[in-house]
N, C-alpha and C positions, 0 to 999 in steps of 0.2 A: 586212295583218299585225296579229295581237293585243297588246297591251300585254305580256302574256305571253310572247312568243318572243323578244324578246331577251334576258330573263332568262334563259330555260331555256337557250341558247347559250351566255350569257357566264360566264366562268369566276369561280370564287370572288374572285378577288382585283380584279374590276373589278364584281364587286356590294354591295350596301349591306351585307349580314350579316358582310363580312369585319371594317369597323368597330365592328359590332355584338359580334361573336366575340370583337374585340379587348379590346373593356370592358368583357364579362362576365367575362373571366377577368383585368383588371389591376384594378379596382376594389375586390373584396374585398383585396389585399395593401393596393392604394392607401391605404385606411381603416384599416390596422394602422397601417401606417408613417408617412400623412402625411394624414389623413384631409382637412384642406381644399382638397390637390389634387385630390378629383373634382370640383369644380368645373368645373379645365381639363379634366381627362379626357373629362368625359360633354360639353362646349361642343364641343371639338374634334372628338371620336366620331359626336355626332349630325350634325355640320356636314359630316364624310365621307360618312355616309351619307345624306347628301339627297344631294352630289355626287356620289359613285357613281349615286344612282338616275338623275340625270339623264344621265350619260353612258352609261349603261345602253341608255335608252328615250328618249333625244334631248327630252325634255321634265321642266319642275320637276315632285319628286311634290307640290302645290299639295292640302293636305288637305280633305274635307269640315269644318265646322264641326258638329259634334256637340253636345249637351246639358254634355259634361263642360268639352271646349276652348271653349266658347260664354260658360261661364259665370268659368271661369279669365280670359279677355281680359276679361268684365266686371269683376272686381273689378280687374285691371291699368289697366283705364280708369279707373276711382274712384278708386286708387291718386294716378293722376297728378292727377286732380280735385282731389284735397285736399291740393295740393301749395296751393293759393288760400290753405291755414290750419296749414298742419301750419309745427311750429318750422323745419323747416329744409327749403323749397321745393325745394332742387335735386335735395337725398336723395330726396324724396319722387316727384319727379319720374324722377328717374333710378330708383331700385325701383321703381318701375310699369312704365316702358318696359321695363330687363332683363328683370323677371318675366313681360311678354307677349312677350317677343322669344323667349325662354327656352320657352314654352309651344309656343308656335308654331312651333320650330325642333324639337323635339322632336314635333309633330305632323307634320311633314312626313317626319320621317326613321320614324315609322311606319307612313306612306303609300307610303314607296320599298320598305318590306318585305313588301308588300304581295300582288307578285307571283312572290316567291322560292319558289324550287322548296324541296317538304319534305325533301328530303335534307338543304338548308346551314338549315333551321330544326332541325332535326334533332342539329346540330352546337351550334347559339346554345345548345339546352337543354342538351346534355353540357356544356357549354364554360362553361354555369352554374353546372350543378353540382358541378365540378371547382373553378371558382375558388372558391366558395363553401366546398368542401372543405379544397382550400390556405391558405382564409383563416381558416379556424376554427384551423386546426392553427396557422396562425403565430403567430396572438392568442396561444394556449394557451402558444405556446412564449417567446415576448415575456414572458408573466406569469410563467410558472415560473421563469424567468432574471434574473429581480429588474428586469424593462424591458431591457434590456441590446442587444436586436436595434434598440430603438426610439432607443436610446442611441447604437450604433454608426452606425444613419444619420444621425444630426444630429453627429458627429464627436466624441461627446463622450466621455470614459472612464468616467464612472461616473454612472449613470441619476438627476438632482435628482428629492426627494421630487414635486416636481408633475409629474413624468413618468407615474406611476401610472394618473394618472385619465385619460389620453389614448386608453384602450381603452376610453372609452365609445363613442366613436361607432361602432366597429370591433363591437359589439353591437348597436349599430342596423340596421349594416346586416347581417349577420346573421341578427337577428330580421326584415326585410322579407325577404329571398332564400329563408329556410327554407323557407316554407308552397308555393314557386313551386315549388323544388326536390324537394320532399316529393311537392307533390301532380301531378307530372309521371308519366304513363302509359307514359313509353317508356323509363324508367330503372327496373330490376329492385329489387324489392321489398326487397328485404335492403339493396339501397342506398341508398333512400329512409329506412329504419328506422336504420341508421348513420349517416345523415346530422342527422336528428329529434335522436336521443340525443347524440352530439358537439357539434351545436348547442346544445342545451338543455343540458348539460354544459358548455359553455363559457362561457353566458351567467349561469350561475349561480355561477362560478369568477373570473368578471373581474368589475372594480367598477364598475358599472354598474346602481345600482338601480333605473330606468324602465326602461330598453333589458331588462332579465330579466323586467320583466313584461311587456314588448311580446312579448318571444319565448314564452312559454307564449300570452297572447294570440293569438297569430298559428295557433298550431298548433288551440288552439280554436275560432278563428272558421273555419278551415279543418275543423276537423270538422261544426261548425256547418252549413257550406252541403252537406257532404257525406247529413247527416243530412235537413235542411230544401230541400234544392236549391236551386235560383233564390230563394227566399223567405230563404235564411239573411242574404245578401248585401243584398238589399232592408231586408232589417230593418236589418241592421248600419249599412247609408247613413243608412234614417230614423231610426237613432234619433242617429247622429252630428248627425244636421242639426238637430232637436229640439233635443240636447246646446247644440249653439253658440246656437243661438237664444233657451237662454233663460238662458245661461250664467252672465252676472249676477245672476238673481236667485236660482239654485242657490248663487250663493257668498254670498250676503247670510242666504240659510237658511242655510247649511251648517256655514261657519265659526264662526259664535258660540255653536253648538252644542257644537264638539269640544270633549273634556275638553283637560286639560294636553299640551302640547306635549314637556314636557321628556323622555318615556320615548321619544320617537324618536330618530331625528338628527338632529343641527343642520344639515344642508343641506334633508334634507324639510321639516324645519321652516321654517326661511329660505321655502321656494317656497308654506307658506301665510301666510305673513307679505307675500311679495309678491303673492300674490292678494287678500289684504284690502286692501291700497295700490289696487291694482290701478283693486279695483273701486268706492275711494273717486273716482278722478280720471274712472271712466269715466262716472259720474254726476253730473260736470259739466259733460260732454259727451256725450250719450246718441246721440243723432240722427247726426250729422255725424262724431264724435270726434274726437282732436288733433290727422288728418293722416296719412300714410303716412310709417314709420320714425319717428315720434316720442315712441315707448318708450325709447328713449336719452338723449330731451331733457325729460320730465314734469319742473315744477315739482317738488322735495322731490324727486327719484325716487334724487339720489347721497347724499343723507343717511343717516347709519342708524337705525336705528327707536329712539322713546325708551322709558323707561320705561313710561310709561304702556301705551303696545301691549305690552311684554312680560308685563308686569302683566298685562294683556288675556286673553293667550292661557297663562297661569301657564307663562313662562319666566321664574322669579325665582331660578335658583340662580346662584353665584358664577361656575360656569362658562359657564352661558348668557347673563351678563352681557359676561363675557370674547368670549366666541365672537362676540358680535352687534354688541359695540362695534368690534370690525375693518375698517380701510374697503372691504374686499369684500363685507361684511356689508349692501349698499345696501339701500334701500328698489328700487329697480329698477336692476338690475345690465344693460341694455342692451335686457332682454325680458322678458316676465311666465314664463316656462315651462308657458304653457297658451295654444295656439294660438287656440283662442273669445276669453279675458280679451283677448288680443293683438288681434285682429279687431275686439271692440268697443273696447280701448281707444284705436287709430290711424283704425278706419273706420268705428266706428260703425254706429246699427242696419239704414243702407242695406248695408253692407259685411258685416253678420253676416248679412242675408238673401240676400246674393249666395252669401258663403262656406256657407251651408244647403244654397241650390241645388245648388253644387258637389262639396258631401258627399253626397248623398244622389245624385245622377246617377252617381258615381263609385260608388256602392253597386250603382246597377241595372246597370252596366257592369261591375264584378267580377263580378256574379253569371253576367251572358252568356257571361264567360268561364272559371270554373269555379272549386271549389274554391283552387286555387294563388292565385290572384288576392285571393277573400274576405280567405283568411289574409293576405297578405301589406299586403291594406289594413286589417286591422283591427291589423294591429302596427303597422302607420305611423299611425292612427289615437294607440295608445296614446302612441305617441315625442310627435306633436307636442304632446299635452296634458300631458305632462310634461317633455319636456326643451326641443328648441333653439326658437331665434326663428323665425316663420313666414316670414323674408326672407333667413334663413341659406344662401346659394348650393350650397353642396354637398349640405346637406340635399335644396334642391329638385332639384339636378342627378342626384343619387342616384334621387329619388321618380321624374322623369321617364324615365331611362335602365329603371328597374323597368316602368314603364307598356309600354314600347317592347318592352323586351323579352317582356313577357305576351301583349301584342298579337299578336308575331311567332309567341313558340310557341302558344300555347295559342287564338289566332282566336275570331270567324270578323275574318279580316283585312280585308276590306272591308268592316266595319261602320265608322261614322259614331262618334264618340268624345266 
């Protein structure tokens, strides 16, 4: 008997795609409402669908080790290596383990989708684009309602000013899902172009300044591979990989260049005031750097910046003074918001060449799998180098559950990852 026929026998609800089904369409709401629970959503989800598959087909789905997941458990390894130096060894140890545990649980529940009949793949991609729909519209409606939905689920009456900015991550994920959902062949054109417009409409309404440029990003890297085919997505890997690799010394050009600071905003501003920090502490540690997770613990990193650095970057007005002396205002508020500065400044330049590998393999693998894919990694591309920390769980639980579900619809499913 083939690995194949118990699949095609067993009913939706004792195969893997049921959990899959599951957390394509609660994840987008998940992210309006309560975005750090996907963390549990996608652990629990993927953890269904590896058990599904093995009850399935009477054995674990046990993945190939591919270029992408090869290079991911390499940096999870080095991760836990530089727990020998990092401030705070258990952290360091324990984010490596979850991060490879997290990879690899997530590789296997790709492996059990493996052999699903294209009908219930068929269902994963509606069931995408649906929630993806749901979730746009909730965002939309969350904002116009002064927060008021996001309000009512934490029991509160009336929505604190810091409630507002809670629908960024609800645009991140957004902007990853768009390009999959866009660039899907067996969802009718008009619904694809409704979906484009709403999205990009939404992401440009809710506050959210990185996450709006990931979502035009996303949509362009997707016409990109459409335009260049396999070769769009190649590019986009190598040039990410390029990016981190010499990430450092882009910001040592870059920064001292910029004119005045003060005609933006004081939070863009803050993120290159943390990149000069950044990349002062990563060059005292080039090689090795300080450790896994120990952007929370840098030397100076909860102080805030003094005169002189504002001087620096000509933030001298009364308000930028105000604004910076706040103790949010850190010199490192727990992560650099630029996933390379973050890489060298915890892992160092072994851990920026792993994390290269891994960018750029993840590039040749969008590209095998098509448009949807490119887009959707060139917008997560944009997220991490502007917004969350590269150990942030729901971010990567998000990034994984995307992978999985690309894998499922869009193939070829027994390829090596």
């Amino acid at each position: 008997m083939t690995p194949a026929a118990p699949f095609a026998r067993s009913p939706l609800s004792k195969g893997p795609t049921l959990p899959l089904v599951v957390m394509l369409a609660a994840v987008p709401l998940v992210a309006v409402l309560q975005f750090r629970a996907i963390a549990l959503v996608t652990s629990l989800g993927l953890l269904a669908m590896v058990v599904a598959g093995r009850r399935v087909t009477g054995a674990w789905p046990w993945p190939p080790i591919g270029p992408v997941v090869g290079a991911a458990l390499a940096i999870a390894a080095w991760t836990m290596v530089s727990a020998a130096w990092a401030p705070d060894p258990m952290r360091a140890l324990g984010t490596g383990l979850r991060f490879g545990g997290f990879v690899l649980l997530a590789a296997a529940a790709a492996q059990a989708m493996a052999q699903e009949p294209a009908e219930r793949l068929a269902l994963a991609g509606r069931t995408l684009a649906a929630g993806l729909a749901i979730g746009i519209a909730l965002a939309a409606a969350d904002h116009l309602s002064g927060n008021a939905i996001r309000a009512a689920v934490r029991g509160l009456r009336e929505a604190p000013p810091w409630l507002f900015f809670g629908l960024k991550s609800a645009v991140a994920v957004i902007a990853v899902l768009l390009p999959v959902a866009a660039a899907w062949p067996r969802l009718r054109w008009w619904a694809r172009g409704l979906l484009v417009v709403a999205g990009l409409a939404a992401s440009v309404m809710l506050p959210a300044e990185s996450a709006k440029i990931a979502a035009f990003a996303g949509i362009l890297a997707m016409g990109a591979a459409w335009l260049l085919g396999r070769w769009g997505g190649r590019l986009i890997g190598l040039g990410a990989a390029g990016v981190v690799l010499v990430a450092p010394l882009l910001t040592a050009a870059i920064l001292p260049r910029l004119p005045g600071l003060e005609a933006i905003q004081p939070s863009a501003a803050h993120r290159i005031l943390i990149w000069d920090f950044a990349n002062q502490r990563i060059a005292e540690r080039p090689l090795l750097g300080w450790g896994g997770e120990s952007a929370r613990a840098i030397p100076g990193g909860t102080a805030v910046f003094d005169r002189e650095t504002l001087d620096r970057f000509g933030l001298t007005s009364e308000a930028s003074r105000i604004w910076f002396a706040r103790p949010p205002a850190q010199r490192l508020p727990l992560h650099t918001h630029n996933a390379a500065l973050q890489v060298w400044l915890e892992l160092g330049a072994v851990g920026a060449v792993l994390a290269a590998a891994m960018l750029a393999a993840l590039g040749f693998a969008a590209a095998r799998l098509g448009p949807g894919a490119v887009g959707a990694y060139g917008a997560a591309l944009v997220v991490g180098m502007l917004s969350y920390g590269i150990w942030q769980e729901w971010w990567i639980g998000m990034l994984l559950l995307l992978a999985v579900a690309i894998r499922a619809i869009q193939g070829p499913r027994n390829s090596e990852i």
